[in-house]
C-alpha positions as CSV (number, residue, x, y, z in Angstrom):
1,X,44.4,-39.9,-37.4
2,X,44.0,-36.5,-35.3
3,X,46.3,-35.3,-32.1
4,X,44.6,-34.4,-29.4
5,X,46.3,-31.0,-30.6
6,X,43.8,-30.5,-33.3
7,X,40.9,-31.5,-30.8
8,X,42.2,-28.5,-28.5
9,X,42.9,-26.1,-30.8
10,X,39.0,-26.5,-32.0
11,X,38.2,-26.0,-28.6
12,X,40.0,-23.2,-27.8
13,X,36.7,-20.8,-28.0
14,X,35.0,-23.3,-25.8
15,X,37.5,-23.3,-23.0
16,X,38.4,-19.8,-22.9
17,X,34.3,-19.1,-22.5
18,X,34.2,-21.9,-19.6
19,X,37.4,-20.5,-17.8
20,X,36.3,-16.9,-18.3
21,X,32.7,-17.8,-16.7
22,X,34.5,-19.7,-13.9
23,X,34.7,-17.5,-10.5
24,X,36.3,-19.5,-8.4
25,X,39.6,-21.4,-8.5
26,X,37.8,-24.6,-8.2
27,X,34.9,-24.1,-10.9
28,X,38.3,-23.5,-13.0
29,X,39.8,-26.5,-12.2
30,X,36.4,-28.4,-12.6
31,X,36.3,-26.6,-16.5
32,X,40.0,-28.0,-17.1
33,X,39.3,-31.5,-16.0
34,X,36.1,-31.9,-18.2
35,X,38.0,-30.1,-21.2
36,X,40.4,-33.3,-20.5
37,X,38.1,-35.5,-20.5
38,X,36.3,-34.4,-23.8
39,X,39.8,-34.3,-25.5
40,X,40.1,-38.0,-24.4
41,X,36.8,-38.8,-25.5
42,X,37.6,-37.3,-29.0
43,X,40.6,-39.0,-29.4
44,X,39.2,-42.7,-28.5
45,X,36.4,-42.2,-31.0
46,X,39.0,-42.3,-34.0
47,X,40.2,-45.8,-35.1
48,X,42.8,-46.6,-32.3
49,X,44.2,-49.6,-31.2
50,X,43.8,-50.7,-27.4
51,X,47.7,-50.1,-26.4
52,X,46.8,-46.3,-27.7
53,X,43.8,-45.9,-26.1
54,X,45.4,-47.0,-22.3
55,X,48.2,-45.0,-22.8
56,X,45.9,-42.0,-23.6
57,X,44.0,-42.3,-20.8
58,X,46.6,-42.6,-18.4
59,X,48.1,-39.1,-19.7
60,X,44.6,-37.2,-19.0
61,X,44.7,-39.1,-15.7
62,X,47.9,-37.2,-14.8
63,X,47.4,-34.1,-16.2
64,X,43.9,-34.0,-14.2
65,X,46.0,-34.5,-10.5
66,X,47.9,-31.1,-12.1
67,X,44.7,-29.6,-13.2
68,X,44.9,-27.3,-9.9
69,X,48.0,-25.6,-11.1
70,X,46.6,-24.1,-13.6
71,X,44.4,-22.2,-11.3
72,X,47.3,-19.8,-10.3
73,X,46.9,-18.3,-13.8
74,X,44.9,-15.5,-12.5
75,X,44.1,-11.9,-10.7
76,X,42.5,-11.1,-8.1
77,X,41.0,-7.4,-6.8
78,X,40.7,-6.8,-3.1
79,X,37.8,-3.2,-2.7
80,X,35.5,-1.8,-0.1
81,X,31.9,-1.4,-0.6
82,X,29.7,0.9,1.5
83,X,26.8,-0.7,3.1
84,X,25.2,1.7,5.0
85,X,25.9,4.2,7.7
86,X,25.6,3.7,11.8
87,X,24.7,6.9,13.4
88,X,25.9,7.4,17.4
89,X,24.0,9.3,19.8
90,X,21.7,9.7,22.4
91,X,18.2,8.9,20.8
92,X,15.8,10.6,23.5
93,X,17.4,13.9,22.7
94,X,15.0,14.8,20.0
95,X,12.2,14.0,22.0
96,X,13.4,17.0,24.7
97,X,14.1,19.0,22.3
98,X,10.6,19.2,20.8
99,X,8.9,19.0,24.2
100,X,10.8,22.0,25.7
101,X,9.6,23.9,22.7
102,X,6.4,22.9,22.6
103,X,5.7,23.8,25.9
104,X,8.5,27.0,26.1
105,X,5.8,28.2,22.9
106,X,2.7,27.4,24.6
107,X,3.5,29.0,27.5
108,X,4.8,32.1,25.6
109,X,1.3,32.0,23.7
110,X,-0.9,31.8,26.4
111,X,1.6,34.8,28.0
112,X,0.7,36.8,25.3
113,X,-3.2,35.8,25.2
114,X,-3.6,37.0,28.8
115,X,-1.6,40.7,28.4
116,X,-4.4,40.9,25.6
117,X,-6.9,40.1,27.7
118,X,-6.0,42.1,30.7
119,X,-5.4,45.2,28.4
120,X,-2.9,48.1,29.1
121,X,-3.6,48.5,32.4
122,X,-2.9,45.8,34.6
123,X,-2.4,45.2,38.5
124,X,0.2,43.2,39.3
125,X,-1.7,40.7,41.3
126,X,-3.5,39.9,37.6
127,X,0.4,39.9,36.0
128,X,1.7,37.0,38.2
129,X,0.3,34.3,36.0
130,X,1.0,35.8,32.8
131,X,4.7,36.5,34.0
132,X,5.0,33.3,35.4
133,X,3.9,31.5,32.1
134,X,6.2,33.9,30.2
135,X,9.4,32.2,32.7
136,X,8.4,29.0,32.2
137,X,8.3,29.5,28.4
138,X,11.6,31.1,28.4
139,X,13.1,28.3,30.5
140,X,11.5,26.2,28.3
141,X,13.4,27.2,25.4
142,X,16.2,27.9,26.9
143,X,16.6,23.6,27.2
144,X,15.0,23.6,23.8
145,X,17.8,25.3,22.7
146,X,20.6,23.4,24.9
147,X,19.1,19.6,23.9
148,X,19.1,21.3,20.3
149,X,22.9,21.8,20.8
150,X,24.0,18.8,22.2
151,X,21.9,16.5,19.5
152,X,24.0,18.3,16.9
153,X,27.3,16.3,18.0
154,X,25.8,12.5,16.6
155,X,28.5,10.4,15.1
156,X,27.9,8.8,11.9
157,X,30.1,6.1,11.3
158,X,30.2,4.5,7.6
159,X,29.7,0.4,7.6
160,X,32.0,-1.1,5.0
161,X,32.7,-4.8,3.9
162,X,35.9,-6.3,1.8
163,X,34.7,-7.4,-1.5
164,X,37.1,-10.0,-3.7
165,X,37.0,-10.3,-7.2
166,X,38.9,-13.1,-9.3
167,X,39.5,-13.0,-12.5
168,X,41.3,-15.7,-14.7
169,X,43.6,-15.8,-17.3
170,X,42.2,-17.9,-20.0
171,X,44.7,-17.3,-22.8
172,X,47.7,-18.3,-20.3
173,X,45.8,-21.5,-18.8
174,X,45.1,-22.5,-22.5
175,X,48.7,-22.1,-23.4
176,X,50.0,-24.1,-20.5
177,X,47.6,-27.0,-21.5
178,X,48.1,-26.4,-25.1
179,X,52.1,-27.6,-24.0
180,X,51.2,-30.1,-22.1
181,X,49.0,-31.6,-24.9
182,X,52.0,-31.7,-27.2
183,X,54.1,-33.5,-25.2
184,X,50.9,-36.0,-24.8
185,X,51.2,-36.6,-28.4
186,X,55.2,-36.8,-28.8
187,X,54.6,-39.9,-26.2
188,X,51.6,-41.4,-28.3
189,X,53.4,-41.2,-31.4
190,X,56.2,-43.1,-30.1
191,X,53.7,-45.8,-28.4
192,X,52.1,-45.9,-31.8
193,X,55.9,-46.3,-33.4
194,X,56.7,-48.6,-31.1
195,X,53.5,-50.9,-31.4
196,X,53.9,-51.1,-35.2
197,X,57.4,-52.0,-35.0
198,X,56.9,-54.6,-32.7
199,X,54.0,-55.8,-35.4
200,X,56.6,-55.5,-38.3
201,X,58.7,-57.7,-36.3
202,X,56.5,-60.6,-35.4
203,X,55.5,-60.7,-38.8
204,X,58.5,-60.9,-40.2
205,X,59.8,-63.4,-37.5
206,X,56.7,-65.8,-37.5
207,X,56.3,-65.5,-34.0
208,X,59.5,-67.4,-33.6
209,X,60.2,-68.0,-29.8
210,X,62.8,-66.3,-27.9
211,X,64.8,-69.2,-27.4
212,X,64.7,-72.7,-28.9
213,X,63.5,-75.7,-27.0
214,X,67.3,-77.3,-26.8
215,X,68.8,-74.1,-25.9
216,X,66.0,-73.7,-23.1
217,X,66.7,-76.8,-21.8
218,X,70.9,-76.3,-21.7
219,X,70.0,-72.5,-20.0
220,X,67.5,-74.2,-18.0
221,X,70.0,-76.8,-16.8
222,X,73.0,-74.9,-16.3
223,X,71.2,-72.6,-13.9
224,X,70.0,-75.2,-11.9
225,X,73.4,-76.9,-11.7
226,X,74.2,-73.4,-10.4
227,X,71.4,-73.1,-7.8
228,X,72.4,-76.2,-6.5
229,X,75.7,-75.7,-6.2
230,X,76.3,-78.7,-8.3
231,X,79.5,-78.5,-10.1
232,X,79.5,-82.1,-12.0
233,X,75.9,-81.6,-13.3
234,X,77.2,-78.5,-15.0
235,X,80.6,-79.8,-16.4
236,X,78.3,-82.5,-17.9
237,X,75.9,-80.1,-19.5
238,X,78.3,-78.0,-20.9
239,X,80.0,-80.7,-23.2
240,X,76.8,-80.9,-25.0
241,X,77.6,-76.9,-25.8
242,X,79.5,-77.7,-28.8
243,X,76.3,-80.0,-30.3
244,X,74.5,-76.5,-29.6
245,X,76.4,-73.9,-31.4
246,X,77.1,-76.6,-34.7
247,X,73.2,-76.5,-35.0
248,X,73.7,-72.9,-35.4
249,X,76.8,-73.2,-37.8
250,X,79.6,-72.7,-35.3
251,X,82.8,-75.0,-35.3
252,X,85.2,-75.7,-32.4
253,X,88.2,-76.2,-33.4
254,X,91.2,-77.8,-31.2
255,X,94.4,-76.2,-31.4
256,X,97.1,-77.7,-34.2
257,X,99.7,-76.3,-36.4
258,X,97.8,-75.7,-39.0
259,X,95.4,-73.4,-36.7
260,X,98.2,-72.1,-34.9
261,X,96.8,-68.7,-36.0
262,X,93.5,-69.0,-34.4
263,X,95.0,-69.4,-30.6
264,X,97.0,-67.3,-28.4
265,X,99.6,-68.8,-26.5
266,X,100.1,-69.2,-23.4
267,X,103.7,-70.6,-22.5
268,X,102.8,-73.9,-20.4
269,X,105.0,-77.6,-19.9
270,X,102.5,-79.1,-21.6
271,X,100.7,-78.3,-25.6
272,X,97.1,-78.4,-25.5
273,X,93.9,-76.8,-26.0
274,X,92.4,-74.5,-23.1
275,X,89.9,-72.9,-24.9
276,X,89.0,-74.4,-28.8
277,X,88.3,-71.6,-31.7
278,X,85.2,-70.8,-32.8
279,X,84.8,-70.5,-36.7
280,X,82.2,-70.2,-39.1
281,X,82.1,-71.6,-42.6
282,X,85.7,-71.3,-42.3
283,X,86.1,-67.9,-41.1
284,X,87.1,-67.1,-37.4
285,X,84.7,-66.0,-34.8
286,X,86.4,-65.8,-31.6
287,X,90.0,-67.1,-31.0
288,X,91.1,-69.7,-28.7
289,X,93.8,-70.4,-26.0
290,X,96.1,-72.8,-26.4
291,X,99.6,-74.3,-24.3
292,X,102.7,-74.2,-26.2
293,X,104.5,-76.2,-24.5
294,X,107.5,-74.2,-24.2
């Protein structure tokens, strides 16, 4: 017959692959219980008795309520990940920006356009637009140039989440059930000792009861001479004692000279037995108490 050793040991690929693709402390656990379960399952499948088979189950019963320790077998890696960037600032600045020089360069254009126009000789009546234009195009980009400074100062501001990674120890979680499996089968070897002994035995014995009907029925009286307090009941079932212990080859013997050597003494006006040897075929058992009458 196979331990549920052997069964483990071939699984030892098998589980290491199921705790390695396990995550999480609890799809561990969940691969530790059903690794239980098949080594249960194996073990039932071979030619058991019933005594063998309860006793099994009620070890993978235990060692699934501890199946969360082994979770602790394990590592697990704390990082940072980068998931994209925030950026601070005032949005319509751009949109000044380009306006002022748009219209600090269309004004310097059409500046330009009318000295052309006018040729070299100009009144200055005629240069009051053109001059005009050419301030408005300078102020222009004068705020082109200040919004272009100011959008320059944006904060950008890096968005970032915790990641956690767990990893487990396969190897040690196999070890640790790989001890507790042993023990396992150190207890279902002695259940299995034990059952076949006790098999031996009643074999041997014929299924011989306990106790036999006569001695039943002296216990049985004597204890309820005691329950009840009843002190004359139980003097009269103990004089049927010695009818009890001949059936099984016991003698009492009353104190006389010839068996002085079976009693001790105890020194007393009167000579008489107190408590009668016991002897078998002959041979003493247990020695009596006897008066001297000293």
């Amino acid at each position: 017959m196979q331990t549920m050793l052997h069964f483990l040991e071939n699984d030892h690929d098998r589980l290491l692959q199921a705790v390695t693709s396990a995550r999480t402390p609890e799809k561990t656990q969940e691969a530790v219980v059903a690794q239980l379960d098949r080594l249960l399952y194996q073990y039932n499948e071979q030619d058991v008795s019933d005594r063998l088979k309860e006793a099994a189950a009620n070890m993978i019963q235990t060692a699934r309520h501890m199946a969360a320790v082994l979770t602790g077998y394990g590592d697990v890696r704390v990082w940072e990940r980068n998931v994209g960037e925030e950026t601070k600032g005032r949005k319509g600045r751009k949109l000044w920006f380009w306006l002022c020089l748009c219209v600090g360069i269309g004004c310097f254009v059409a500046t330009f356009i009318l000295f052309q126009m006018a040729g070299i000789s100009v009144s200055m009546r005629d240069a009051v637009t053109p001059l005009g234009l050419l301030v408005v195009s300078l102020a222009a980009l004068f705020f082109a140039g200040l919004f272009l400074g100011k959008s320059r100062h944006i904060t950008v501001e890096k968005k970032t989440e915790l990641q956690t990674e767990i990893t487990m120890d396969g190897e040690s979680i196999y070890q640790a059930l790989h001890t507790a499996v042993m023990v396992m089968d150190k207890n279902l070897e002695d259940v299995r000792s034990s059952s076949e002994w006790e098999a031996r035995r009643k074999e041997n014995a014929g299924e011989a009861p306990a106790l036999a009907s006569d001695e039943a029925d002296l216990y049985g009286a004597l204890l309820e001479a005691w329950y009840s307090k009843d002190g004359d009941m139980a003097l009269d079932r103990l004089a049927d004692l010695k009818y009890y212990l001949h059936k099984k080859g016991i003698d009492c013997v009353d104190y006389s000279a010839e068996h002085a050597a079976w009693f001790d003494m105890m020194p007393s006006f009167k000579e008489g037995t107190l408590r009668p040897a016991l002897t078998k075929d002959g041979t003493l058992v247990k020695k009596g108490l006897a008066s001297g009458g000293d």
